[in-house]
N, C-alpha and C positions, 0 to 999 in steps of 0.2 A: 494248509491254512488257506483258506477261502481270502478271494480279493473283490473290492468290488471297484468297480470301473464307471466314471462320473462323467458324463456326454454334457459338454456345453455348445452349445450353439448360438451362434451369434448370428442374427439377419443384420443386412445395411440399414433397417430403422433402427435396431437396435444400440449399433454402433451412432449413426446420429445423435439419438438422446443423449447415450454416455459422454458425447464429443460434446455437444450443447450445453450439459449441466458442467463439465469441467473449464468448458471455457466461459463461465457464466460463473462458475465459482473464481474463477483465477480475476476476473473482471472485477468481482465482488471485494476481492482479497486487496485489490489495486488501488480499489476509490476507499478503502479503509483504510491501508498507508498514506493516500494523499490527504487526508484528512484529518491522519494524528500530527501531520507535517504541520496542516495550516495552523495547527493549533500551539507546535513550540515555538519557543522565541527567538530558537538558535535557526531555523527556517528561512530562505532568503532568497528572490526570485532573482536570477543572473540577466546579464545584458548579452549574454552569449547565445546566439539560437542554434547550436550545437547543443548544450548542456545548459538548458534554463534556469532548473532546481537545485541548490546549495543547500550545504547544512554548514553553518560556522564551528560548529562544537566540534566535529568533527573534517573540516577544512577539504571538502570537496564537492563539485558539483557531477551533477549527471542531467543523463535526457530524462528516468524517472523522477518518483517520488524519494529522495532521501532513506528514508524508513523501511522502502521497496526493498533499495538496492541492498541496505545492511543485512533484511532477513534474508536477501535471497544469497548472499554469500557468508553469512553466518551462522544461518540458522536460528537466529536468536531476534527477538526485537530488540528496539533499537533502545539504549540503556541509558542515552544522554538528554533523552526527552523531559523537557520544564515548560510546564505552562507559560503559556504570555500573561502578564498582566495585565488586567484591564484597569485605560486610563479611567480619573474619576468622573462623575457622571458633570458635566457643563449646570453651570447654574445660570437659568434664564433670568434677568433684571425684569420685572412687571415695575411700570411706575407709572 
């Protein structure tokens, strides 16, 4: 039975690009956690400049984003996520 044999080849641009686009996706992936963060209520910036970012739902802080840390040791997104509510809109006095 006949085999066939598959030649890949890789230059150093090529590895470049791959390098680029992956750390350009991992980049991507980062400021989309930090931004489902800003948006829960449990979200909380620390006074500690070792671990800035908290999450109270969950009772821990880190150097990431909250949201980061859970997919990246869970695998899973983060499941305690609730919207902030926004307060009501200021009513201006004209008189």
């Amino acid at each position: 039975m006949p085999f066939q044999v598959y030649v890949i080849t890789w230059s150093v641009k090529d590895f470049g690009i791959f390098f680029k686009l992956t750390f350009l996706k991992r980049l991507h992936n980062l400021f989309i956690y930090f931004m489902i963060c800003n948006k829960c209520k449990h979200y909380y910036i620390t006074w500690d400049k070792n671990f800035p970012y908290g999450c109270r739902a969950m009772n821990f802080k880190s150097r990431q984003s909250p949201a980061a840390v859970v997919f990246k040791n869970s695998a899973i997104s983060c499941q305690l996520f609730e919207k902030k509510k926004k307060p009501p809109p200021k009513m201006i006095n004209s008189a």
